[in-house]
C-alpha positions in Angstrom: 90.5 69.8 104.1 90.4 73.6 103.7 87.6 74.7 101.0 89.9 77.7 99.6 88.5 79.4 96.6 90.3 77.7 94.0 88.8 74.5 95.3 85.2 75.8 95.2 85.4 77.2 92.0 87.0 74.0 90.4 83.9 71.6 92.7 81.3 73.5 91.3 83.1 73.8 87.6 83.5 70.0 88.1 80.0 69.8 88.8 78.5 71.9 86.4 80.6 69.7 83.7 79.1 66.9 84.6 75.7 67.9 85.4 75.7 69.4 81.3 75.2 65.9 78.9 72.3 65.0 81.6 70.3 67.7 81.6 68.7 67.0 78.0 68.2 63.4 79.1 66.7 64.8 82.3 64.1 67.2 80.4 63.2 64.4 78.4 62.5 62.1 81.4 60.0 65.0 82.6 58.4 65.1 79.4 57.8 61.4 78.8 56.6 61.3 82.6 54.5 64.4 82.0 53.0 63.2 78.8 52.1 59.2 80.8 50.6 61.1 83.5 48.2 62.8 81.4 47.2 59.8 79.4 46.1 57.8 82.5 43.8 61.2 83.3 42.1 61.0 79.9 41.5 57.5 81.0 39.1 58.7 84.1 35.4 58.7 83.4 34.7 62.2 84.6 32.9 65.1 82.2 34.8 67.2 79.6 38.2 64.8 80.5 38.3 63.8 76.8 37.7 66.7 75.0 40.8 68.4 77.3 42.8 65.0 76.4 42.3 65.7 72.3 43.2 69.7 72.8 46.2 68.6 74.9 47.1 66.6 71.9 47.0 68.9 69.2 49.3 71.4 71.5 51.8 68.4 72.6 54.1 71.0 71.9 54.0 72.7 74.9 55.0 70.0 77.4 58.9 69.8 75.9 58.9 73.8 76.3 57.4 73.1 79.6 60.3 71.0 80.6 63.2 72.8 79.8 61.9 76.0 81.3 61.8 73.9 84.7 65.3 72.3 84.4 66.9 75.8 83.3 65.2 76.9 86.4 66.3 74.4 88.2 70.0 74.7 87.0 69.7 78.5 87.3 69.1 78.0 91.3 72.1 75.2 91.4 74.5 77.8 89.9 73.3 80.8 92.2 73.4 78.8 95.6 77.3 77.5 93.6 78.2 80.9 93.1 77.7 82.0 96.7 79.3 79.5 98.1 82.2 79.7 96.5 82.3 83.7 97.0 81.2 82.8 101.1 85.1 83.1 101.9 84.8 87.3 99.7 82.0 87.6 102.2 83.8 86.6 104.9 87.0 88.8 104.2 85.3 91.9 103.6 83.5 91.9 107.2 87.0 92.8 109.3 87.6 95.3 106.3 84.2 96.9 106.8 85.0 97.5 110.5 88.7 99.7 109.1 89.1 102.6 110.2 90.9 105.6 111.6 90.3 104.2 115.5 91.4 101.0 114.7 94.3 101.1 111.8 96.2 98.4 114.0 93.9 95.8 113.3 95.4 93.2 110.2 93.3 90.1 109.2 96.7 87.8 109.4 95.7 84.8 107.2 96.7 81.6 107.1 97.2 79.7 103.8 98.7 80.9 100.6 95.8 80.8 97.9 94.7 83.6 96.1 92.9 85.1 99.0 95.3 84.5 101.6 97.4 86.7 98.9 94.8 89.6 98.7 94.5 89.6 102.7 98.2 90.1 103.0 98.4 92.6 100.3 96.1 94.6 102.1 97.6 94.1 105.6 100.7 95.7 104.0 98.2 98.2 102.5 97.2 99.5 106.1 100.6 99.4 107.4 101.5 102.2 105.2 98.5 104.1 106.0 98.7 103.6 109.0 102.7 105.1 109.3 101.1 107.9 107.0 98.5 108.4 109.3 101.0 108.7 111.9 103.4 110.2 110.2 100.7 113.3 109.7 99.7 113.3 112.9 103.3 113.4 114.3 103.7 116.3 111.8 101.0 118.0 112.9 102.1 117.8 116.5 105.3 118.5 115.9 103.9 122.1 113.8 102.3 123.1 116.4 105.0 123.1 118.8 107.4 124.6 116.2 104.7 127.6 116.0 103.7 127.9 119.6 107.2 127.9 121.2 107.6 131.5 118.7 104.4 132.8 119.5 104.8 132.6 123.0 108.0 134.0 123.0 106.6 137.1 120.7 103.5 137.5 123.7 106.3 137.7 126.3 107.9 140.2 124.7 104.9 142.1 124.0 104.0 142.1 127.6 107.0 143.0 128.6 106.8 146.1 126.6 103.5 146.9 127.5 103.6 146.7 131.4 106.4 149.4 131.6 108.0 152.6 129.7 111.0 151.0 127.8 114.0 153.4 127.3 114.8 153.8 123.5 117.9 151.4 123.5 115.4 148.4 125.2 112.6 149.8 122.5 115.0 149.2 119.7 116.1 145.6 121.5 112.3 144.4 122.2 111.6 145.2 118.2 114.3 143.4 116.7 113.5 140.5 119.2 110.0 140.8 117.5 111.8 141.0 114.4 113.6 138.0 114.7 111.0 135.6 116.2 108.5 137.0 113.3 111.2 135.9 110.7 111.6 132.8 112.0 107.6 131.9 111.9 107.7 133.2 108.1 110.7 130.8 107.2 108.6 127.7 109.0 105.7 128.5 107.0 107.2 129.0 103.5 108.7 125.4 104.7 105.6 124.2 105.4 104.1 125.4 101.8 107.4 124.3 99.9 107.0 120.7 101.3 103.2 120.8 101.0 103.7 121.8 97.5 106.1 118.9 96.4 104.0 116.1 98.4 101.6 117.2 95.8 103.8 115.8 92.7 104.8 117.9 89.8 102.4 120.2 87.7 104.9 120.0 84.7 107.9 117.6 83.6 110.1 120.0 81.6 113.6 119.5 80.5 115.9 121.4 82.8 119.8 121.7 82.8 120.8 120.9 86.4 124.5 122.3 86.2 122.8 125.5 85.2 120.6 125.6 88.3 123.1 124.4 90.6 125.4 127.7 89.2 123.0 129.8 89.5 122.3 129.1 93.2 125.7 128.8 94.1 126.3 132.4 92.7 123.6 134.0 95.0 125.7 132.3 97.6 129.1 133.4 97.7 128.8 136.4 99.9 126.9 134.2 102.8 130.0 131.2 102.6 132.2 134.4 102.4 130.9 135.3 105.6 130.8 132.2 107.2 134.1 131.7 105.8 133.3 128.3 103.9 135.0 127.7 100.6 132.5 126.7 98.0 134.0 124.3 95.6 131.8 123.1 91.9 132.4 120.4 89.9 129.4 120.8 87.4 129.2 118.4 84.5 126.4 118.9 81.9 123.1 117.0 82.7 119.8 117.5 82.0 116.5 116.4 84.2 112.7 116.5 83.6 110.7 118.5 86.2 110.1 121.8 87.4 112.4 124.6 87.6 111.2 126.0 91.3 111.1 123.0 92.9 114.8 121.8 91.3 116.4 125.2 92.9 114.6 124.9 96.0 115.9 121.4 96.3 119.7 122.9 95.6 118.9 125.9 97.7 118.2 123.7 100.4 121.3 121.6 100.4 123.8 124.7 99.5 122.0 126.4 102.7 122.2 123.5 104.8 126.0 122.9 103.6 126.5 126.4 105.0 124.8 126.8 107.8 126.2 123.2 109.6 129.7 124.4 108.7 132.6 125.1 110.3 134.6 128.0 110.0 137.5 127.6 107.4 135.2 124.7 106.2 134.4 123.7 102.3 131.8 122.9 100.8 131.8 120.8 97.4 129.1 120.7 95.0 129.3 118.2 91.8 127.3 117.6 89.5 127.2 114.2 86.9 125.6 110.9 85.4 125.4 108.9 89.1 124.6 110.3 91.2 123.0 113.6 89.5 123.7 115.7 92.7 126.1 115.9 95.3 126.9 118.3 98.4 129.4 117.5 100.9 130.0 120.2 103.8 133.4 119.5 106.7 130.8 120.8 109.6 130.4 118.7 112.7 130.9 114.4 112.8 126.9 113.3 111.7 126.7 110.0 114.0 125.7 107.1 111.1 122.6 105.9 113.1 120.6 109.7 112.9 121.4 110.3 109.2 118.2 108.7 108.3 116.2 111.1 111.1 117.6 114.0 109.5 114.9 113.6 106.7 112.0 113.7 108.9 110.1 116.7 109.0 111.5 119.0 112.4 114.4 116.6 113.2 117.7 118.1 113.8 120.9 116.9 114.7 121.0 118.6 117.7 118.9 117.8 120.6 117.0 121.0 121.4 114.0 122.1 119.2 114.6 125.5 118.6 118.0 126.0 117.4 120.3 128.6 117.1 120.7 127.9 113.7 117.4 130.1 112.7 116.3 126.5 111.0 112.9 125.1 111.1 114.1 121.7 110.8 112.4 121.5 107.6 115.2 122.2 104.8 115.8 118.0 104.1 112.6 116.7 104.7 111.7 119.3 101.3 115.0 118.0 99.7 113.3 114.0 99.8 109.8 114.9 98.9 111.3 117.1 96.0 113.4 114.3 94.8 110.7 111.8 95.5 108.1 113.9 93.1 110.6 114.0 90.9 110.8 109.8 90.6 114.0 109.7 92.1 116.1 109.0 95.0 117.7 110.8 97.8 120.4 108.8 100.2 123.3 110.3 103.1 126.1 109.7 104.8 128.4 111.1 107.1 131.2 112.6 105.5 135.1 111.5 105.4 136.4 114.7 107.3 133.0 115.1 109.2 129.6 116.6 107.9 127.3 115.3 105.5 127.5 113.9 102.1 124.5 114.0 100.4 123.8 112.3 96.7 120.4 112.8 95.0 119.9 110.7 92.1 117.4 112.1 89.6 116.3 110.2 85.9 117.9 111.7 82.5 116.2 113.3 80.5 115.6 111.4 77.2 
């Protein structure tokens, strides 16, 4: 038979119960033996043995103290070497937890059973599973930064050595600097993206109630002229609702979407924005067929549809992996699908405000 917790606890309880209504008789038992013992010394013929024997009797009182000081003592230890038995199986849990650790976050204690600390040794095998997918999650993300930042910089080096190892004529002067230009526009866009999404992993400073169909109407404003010149139609259907959470990170979550919508167009494309009850937000472009299978991809940090890192699209591949961890510090929930007429359809469901 297994000896889980429960079973210990309800042995020694068991024990304890039973050990209660005999303690008294117990301490009695020592008292009356005590007390015989001494009255067959006081029988010995030895000097000063009777004079002890008629002081002892006067202070008869201290043999029944005597006694239940040894069997509290006595009970005390019982309960002690109880207790840490039935805590041996806490002991023997937290010895693989003690050896947890960065170099080892595959390790899971797998128990067998289903008490109460089989539960807790499950609970925190799931526990490590998600660190360990955030731990490599942040490592993946740090990987996959630095090779969004070095493939730029080593592209702005070449350029600069190209410059410098000959005289450039003013037309390949003027070509070399908006190269620059360009390359040095594109490292300032990853960073801000890096900020923005560091920024919302970090939650929400301030839960304020904001009117989303004003937001969304306000970004859509600032961009008309770029869907003019990418000839997308930009079509609103903005209902009245209002949120809780901050301002910035609400447009930047908007301005994310709108520019994505955009950007992953087609020419002659449309683009609708609605806003209402369920789901609070939603943005569907016409750009190219999104395969079903790497709409869920799209949300992680550098992933684009395409198969190439750096696209042509001047993206850092960072503009939907802010749109989740926005929504996600804003306690709600952000889910995709590929579009009827091709693209994206996005819905972002975000609490009311009450």
């Amino acid at each position: 038979m297994s000896w889980t917790p429960r079973r210990r606890v309800l042995l020694v309880g068991l024990l304890a119960l039973l050990a209660g209504p005999v303690l008294p008789a117990v301490g009695n038992r020592l008292t009356g033996l005590l007390w015989n013992r001494g009255l067959q010394l006081c029988g010995l013929p030895l000097p000063g043995v009777s004079e002890s024997c008629a002081q002892a009797g006067r202070s008869a009182f201290v043999l029944p103290v005597l006694s239940v000081v040894v069997v509290t003592v006595a009970a005390l230890l019982a309960l002690w070497f109880g207790a840490s038995w039935c805590l041996r199986p806490v002991r023997n849990l937290a010895e693989p937890i003690r050896h947890l650790g960065p170099q080892n976050l595959g390790h899971r204690i797998r128990p067998r059973g289903n008490d109460e600390l089989a539960q807790l040794a499950r609970a925190i095998d799931e526990m490590m599973e998600r660190v360990s997918a955030g731990y490599e999650g942040q490592r993946r993300f740090a990987a996959n930064a630095s090779h969004e930042l070095r493939t730029p910089l080593a592209v702005q080096r070449t350029l600069i050595e190209v410059g410098m190892a000959r005289s450039l004529t003013p037309e390949q002067l003027e070509l070399l600097t908006g190269q620059l230009l360009e390359t040095n526009e594109r490292n300032e866009r990853l960073i801000e993206g890096l900020l923005a999404l560091s920024e919302s992993d970090q939650g929400l400073r301030a839960r304020i109630p904001q009117r989303l169909d004003h937001l969304v109407d306000g970004v859509l404003a600032g961009y008309q002229d770029r869907a003019r010149e990418a000839g997308v139609t930009i079509e609103s259907h903005l209902a009245p609702r209002v949120v809780v959470g901050e301002r910035v990170l609400l447009e930047r979550l908007v301005t994310n979407l709108v520019e994505n919508g955009i950007k992953y167009n087609r020419r002659g494309g449309s683009l609708t924005v609605t806003v209402g009850s369920a789901p609070a937000l939603t943005v569907v472009n016409t750009g190219q067929p999104v395969p079903a299978e790497a709409v869920a991809g799209l949300f992680e940090p550098f992933r684009r549809l395409a198969r190439d890192r750096t696209s042509h699209g001047g993206g850092a591949g960072l503009g939907l992996a802010i749109v989740r961890s926005i929504t996600q510090a804003h306690d709600g929930t952000i889910a995709a699908r590929p579009a009827e007429y091709g693209g994206l359809r996005v819905d972002v469901h975000l609490p009311a405000a009450t």
